[in-house]
C-alpha positions in Angstrom: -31.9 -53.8 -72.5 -30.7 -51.9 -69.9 -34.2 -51.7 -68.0 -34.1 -55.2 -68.2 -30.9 -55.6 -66.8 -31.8 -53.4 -64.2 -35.4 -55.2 -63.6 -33.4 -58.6 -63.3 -31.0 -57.0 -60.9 -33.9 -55.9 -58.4 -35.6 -59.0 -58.9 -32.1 -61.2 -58.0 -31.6 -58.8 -55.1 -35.4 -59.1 -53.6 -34.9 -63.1 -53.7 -31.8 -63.0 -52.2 -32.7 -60.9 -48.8 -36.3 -62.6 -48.5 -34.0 -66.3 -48.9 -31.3 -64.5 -46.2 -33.7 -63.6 -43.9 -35.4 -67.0 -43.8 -32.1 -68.4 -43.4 -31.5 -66.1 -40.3 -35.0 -67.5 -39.0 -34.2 -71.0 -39.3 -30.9 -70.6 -37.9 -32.5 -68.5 -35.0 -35.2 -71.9 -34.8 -32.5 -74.2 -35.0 -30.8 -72.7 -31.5 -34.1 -73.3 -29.9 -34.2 -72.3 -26.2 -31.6 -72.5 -23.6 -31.8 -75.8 -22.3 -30.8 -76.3 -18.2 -29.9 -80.1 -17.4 -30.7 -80.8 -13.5 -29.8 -84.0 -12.6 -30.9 -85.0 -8.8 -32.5 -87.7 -6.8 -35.6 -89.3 -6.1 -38.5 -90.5 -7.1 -42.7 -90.3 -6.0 -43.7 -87.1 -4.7 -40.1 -85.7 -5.3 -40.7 -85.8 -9.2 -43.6 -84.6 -9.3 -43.2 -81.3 -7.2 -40.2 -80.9 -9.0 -42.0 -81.0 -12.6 -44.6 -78.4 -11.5 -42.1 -76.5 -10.2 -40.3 -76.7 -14.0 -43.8 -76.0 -15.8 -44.2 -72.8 -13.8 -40.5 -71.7 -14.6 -41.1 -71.8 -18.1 -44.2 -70.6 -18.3 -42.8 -67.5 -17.0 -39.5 -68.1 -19.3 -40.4 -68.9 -22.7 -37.2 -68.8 -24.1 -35.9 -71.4 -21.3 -36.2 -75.4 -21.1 -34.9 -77.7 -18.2 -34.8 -81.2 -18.6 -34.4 -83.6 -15.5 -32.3 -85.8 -15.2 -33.7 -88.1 -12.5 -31.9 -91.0 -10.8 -33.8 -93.6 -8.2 -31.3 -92.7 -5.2 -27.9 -91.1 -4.4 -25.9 -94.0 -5.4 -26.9 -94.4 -8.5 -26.9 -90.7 -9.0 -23.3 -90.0 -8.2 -22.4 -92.4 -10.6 -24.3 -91.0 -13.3 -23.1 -88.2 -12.5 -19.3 -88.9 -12.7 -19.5 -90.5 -15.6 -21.0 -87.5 -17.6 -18.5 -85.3 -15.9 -15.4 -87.5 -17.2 -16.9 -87.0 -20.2 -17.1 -83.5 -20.3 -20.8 -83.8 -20.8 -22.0 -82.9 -17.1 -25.4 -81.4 -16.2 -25.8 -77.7 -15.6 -27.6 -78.8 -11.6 -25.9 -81.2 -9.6 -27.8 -82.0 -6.8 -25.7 -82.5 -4.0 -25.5 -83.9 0.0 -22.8 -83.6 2.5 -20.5 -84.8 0.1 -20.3 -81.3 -1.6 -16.5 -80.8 -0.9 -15.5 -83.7 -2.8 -16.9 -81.9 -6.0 -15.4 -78.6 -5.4 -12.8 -78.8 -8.1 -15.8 -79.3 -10.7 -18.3 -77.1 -9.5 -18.7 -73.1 -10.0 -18.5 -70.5 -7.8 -21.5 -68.6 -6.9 -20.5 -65.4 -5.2 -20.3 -62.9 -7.9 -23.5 -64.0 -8.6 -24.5 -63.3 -5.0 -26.7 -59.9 -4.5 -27.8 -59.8 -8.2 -29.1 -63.1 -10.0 -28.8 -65.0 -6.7 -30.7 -63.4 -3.7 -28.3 -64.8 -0.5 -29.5 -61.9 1.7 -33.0 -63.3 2.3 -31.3 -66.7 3.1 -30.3 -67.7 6.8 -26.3 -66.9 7.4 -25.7 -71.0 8.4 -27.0 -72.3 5.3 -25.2 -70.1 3.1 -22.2 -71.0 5.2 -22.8 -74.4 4.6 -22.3 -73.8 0.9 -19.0 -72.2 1.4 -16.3 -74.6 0.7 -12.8 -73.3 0.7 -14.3 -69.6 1.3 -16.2 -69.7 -1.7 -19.7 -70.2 -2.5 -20.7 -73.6 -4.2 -24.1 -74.9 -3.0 -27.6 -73.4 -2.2 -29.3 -75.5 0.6 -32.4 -76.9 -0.4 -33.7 -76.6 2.5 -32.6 -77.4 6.4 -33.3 -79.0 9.4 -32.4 -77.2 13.0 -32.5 -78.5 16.8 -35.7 -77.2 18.6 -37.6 -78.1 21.6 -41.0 -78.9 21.3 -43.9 -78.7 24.0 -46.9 -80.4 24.2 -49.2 -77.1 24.0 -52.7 -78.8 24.9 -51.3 -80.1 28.1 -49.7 -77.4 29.1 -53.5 -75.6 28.1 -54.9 -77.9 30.3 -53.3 -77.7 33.6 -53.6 -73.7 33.2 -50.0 -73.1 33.0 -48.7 -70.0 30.2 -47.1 -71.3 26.7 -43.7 -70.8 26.9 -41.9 -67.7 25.0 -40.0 -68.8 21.3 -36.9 -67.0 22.8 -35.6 -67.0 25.9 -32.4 -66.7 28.2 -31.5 -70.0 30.4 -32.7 -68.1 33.3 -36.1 -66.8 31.7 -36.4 -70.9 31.2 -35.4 -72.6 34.5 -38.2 -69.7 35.8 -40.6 -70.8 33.4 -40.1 -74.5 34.3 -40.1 -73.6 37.8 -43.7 -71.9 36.8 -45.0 -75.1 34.8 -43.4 -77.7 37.4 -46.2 -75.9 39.3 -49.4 -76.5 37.5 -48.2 -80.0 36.6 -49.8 -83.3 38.0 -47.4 -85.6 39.9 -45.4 -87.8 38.1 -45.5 -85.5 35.5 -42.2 -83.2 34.8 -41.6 -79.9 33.2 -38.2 -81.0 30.6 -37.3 -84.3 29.5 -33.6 -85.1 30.7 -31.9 -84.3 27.3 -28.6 -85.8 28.5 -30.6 -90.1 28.1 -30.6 -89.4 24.4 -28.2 -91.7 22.3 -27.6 -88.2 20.3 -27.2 -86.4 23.8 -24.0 -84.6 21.9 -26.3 -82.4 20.1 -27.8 -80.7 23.4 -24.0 -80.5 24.3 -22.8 -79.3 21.6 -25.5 -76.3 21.7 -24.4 -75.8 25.1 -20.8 -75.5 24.2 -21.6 -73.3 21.2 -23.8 -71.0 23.7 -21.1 -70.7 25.9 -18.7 -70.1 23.0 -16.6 -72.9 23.5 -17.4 -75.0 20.7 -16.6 -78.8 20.8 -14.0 -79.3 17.7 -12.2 -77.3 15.0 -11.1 -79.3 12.3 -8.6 -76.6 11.1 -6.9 -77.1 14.2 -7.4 -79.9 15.4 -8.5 -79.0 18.6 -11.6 -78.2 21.2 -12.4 -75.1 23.0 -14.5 -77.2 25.6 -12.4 -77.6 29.4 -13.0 -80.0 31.9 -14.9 -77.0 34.0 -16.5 -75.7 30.9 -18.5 -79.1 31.1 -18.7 -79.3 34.3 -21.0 -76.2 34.3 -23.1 -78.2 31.6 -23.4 -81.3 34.1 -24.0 -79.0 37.0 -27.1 -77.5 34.6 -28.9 -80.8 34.4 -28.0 -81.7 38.0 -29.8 -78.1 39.3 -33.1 -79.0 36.9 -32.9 -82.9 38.2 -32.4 -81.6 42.0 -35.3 -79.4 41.6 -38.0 -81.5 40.0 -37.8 -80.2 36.4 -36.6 -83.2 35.3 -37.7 -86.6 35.8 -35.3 -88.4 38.1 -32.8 -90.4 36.6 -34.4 -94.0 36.8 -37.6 -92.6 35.1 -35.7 -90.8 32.6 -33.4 -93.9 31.9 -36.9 -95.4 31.1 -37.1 -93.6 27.4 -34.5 -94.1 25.0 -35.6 -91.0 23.2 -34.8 -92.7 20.0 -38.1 -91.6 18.0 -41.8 -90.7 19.0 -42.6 -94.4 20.1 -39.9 -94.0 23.0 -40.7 -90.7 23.9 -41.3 -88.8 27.5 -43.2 -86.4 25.8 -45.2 -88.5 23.8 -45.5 -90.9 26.3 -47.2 -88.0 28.4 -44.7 -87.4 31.0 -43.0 -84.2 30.4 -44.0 -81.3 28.8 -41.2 -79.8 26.7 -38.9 -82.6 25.1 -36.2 -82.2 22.5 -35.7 -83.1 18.2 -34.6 -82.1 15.2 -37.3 -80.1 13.2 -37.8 -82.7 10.5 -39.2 -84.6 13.5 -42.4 -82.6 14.2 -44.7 -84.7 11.8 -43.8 -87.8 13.3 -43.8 -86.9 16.4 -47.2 -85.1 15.8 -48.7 -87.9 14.0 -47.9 -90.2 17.8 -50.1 -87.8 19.8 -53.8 -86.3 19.2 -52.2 -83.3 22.0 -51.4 -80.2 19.5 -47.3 -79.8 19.7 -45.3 -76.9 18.8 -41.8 -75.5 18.6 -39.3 -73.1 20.6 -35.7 -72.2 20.5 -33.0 -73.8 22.8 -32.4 -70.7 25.8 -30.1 -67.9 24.9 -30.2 -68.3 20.9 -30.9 -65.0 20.4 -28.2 -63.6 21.8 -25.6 -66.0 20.9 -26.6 -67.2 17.4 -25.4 -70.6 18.7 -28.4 -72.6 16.6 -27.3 -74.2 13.8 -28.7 -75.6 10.3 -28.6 -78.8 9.1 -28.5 -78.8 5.5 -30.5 -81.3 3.4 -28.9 -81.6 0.2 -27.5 -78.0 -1.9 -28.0 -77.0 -6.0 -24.6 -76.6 -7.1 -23.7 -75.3 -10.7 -21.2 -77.7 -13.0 -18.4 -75.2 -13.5 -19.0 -75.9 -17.5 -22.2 -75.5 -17.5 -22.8 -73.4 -21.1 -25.5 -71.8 -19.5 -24.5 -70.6 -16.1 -26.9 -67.4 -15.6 -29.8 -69.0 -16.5 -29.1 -72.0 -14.4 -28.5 -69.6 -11.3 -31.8 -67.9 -12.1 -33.4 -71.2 -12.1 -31.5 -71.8 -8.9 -32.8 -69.0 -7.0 -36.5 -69.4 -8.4 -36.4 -72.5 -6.9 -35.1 -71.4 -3.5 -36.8 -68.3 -3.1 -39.5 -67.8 -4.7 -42.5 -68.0 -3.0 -44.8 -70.0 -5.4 -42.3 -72.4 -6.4 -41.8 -72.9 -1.9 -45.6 -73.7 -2.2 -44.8 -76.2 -4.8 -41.8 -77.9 -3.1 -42.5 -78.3 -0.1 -40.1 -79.4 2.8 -39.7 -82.4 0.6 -35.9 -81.2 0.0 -35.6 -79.6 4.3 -37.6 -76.6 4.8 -36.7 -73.6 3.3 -33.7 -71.1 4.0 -35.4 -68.6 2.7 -37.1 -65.8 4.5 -38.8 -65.2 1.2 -39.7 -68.4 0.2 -41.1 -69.5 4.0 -42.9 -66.4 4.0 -45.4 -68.2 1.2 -46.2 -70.7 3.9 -47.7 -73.7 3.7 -50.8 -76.0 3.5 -49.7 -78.2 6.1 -49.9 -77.4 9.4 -46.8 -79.0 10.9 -45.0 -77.6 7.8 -46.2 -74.3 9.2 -45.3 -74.6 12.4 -41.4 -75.5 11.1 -41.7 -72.7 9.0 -42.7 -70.2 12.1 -40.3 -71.5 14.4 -37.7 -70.7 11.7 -38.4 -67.4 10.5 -37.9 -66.9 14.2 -34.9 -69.5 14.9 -32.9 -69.1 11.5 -31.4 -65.5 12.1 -30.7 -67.0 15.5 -28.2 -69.3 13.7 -24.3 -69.4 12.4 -22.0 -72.2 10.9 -22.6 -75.5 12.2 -19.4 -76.8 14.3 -17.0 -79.2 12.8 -18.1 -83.0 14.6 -15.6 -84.8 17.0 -13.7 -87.4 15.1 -15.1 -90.6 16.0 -18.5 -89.0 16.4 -20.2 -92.4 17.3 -18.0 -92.6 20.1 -18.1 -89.2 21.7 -22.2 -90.1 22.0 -22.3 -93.3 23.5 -19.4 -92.8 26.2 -20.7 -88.7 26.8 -24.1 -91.3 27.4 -22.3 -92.8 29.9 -20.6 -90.1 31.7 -23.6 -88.4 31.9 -25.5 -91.2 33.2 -22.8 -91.8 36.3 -23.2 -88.2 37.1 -27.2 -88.4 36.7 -27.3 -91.8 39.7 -24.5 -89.8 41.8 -21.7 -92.2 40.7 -19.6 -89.6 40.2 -19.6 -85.6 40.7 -20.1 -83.2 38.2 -16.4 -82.0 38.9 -15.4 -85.7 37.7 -17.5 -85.8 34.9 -16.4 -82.9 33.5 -12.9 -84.1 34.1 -13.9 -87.5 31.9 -15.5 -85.3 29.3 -12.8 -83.2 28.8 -10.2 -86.4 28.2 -12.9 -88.5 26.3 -12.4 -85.3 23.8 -8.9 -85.4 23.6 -8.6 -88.7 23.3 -11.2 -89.1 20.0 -9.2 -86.3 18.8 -5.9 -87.5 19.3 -6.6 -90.9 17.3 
């Protein structure tokens, strides 16, 4: 009797430990995978990039699933987007644009993930200070856009002149112009006159920056920029235009500047011309001449470039998986295959790590070169004059007055200075 017992006893036990253990199995099933939610923008290429960039993140992280959560455009993304978040049911990625400080009260902080699960070291210093809202990390750029100027390197082949150095001081430049303006036909002129553009603040601003008088801060309320300080910036231009560097001003006035179509450079007659980087295909695309890119003078030793950002990952500050969604983060802003993947489709990469991959497209390329140079030579983009619009067309103006010898540089500065505390003062 007792064996029995005892037989029955093992026998109850066995059953109960193989049952519990396919319990724990089940249970260990039923969790499945962590799951990241990204929710962003777009459509066409965009989704698909962004799909083979998830495949090869999970191939390499089994136990991890992302799901996207696409919308058509911004619009209707943000209000997706807040409606989940009222909810309490937001996505783990919010894909975000310049409108990244009116989600800071919902969105985590990434700095003490910073130097372990999030490489920021091998990312330029402007973009992760574009992130920084309130002196705390929230965004990741996905990718930037940065002033440059851009020659037209087969003409400047042609004539027999050198290509010009990637960095160089203002006076390295005016000699090298002075060198081109050489070799050049007639009628033909070393710099488009960057002050025609209807975006002319951007040169300025640069200037300014470079100068270390930057044009506005918000937290104050105020500009560092004096009526001599652009003065010396009108007197700049007036030395190039005196000397033949750039066209005169009823030639220049000629080319709105707008896009490739109303281009000097493209048009053929100057050599070095002015855009933003995300320009270079279009631009290239105009001409059969091969282009290329160089920094604005004195970068290097001022750091006074700046990056645009494009749009930033953020991190929904109750997001149930927050490591694994930073991982994801910096797979997708750093590593090298998934920069391959991507593209510039979001801005070209921040990333000294991920730009170092390069590219299959040689324009792409070119961007990327130029800023593996030009990023390092960057810091925090300057706070924009209130009323931006404004400041442009009437800076237009000014400039143009002082360009046909309307008025002196001394006067222009004079106007430039008020017009600034005038747009500020509103």
């Amino acid at each position: 009797m007792k064996r029995t017992m005892l037989v029955l006893l093992f026998v109850a036990l066995g059953v109960s430990l193989v049952f519990g253990a396919g319990t724990k199995e089940e249970a260990a099933t039923a969790a499945g995978p962590k799951t990241i939610r990204w929710a962003y923008w777009g459509s066409g290429e965009r989704v698909t990039i962004s799909q083979k960039a998830i495949e090869l993140y999970e191939s390499r992280n089994p136990g991890v699933k992302v799901n996207p959560e696409v919308s058509g455009g911004a619009g209707d993304h943000f209000v997706k987007v807040d409606t989940q978040l009222a909810g309490g049911d937001g996505p783990d990625i919010i894909q975000m644009g310049g409108n990244i400080p009116d989600y800071a009260s919902v969105l985590l902080p990434l700095d003490s993930y910073a130097g372990n699960l999030l490489n920021t070291a091998v990312i330029d210093p402007s973009a992760v200070a574009s992130g920084t809202i309130g002196g705390k990390l929230l965004g990741v750029s996905t990718g930037v856009t940065m002033p440059a100027l851009v020659y037209n390197k087969s003409l400047i082949e042609r004539v027999g002149a050198p290509l010009p150095k990637t960095s160089m001081t203002y006076d390295e430049f005016r000699a090298y112009l002075m060198v081109l303006k050489g070799k050049l036909p007639s009628g033909v002129y070393p710099m488009q006159d960057i002050g025609v553009m209807s975006t002319n603040s951007t040169p300025f601003g640069y200037w300014s920056r470079f100068n270390g008088t930057p044009l506005y801060t918000a937290a104050t309320a105020s500009t560092a920029v004096t009526a001599k300080d652009a003065q010396k910036y009108l007197e700049l231009f007036a030395d190039f235009r005196k000397n033949g560097l750039i066209p005169p001003p009823d030639v220049a006035a000629g080319y709105a500047e707008s896009n490739a179509d109303s281009s000097a450079l493209i048009a053929g007659k100057v050599a070095i011309g002015y855009l933003y980087t995300n320009q270079l295909s279009g631009y290239q695309a105009a001409t059969t001449d091969e282009l290329a890119l160089i920094e604005f003078p004195g970068a290097a030793a001022t750091k006074a470039l700046w990056q645009a950002p494009s749009q930033f990952y953020t991190v929904n500050k109750d997001s149930k998986n927050a490591e694994e969604t930073v991982k994801f983060i910096n797979f997708l802003v750093n590593d090298p295959e998934a920069a391959r993947i991507l593209g510039s489709n979001r801005g070209t990469s921040a990333s000294a790590s991920a730009r170092a991959a390069g590219s299959s497209s040689p324009v792409d390329q070119k961007i990327l070169d130029y800023m593996q140079v030009a990023g390092p030579h960057s810091s925090a983009e300057t706070d924009h004059v209130p009323n931006d619009t404004e400041f442009n067309s009437t800076l237009f103006l000014i400039y143009q007055r002082v360009a046909f010898g309307q008025i002196t540089p001394a006067q222009g500065g004079q106007q430039v200075y008020e017009l600034l505390l005038r747009l500020i003062a509103k």
